[in-house]
C-alpha positions, 0 to 999 in steps of 0.5 A, a space after each residue: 704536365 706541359 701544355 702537349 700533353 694536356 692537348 693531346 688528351 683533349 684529343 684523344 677524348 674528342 676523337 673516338 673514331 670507330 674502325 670500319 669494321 666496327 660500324 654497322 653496314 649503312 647499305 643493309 645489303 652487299 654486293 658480291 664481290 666480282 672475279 677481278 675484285 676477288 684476283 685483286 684482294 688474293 694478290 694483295 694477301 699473298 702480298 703481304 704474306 696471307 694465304 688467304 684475303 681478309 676483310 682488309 682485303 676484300 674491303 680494299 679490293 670493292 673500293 677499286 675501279 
């Protein structure tokens, strides 16, 4: 074992980070999302292939101003 592996595993332990979906919501309650946030994450999903928008989506398209 050379010193980048054993530096990558030390890593690896120290950073466990959830993906957002697998955290709980801090706000308690969502807002629905707008007709323009909604147009926005259906063209992203066709974009991509999707016939219809994910959470990926939806998520992207309430971050956009």
């Amino acid at each position: 074992m050379d010193a980048y592996e054993k530096s990558s595993e030390s890593m690896e332990s120290m950073v466990k980070k959830k993906a957002f979906w697998d955290t709980k919501n801090p706000k308690k309650k969502s807002a629905s999302l707008t007709a323009d946030q909604k147009a926005k994450a259906k063209a992203r999903a066709k974009a991509a292939g999707r016939p219809y928008p994910n959470l990926v989506d939806n998520a992207w398209a309430s971050k956009q101003k």
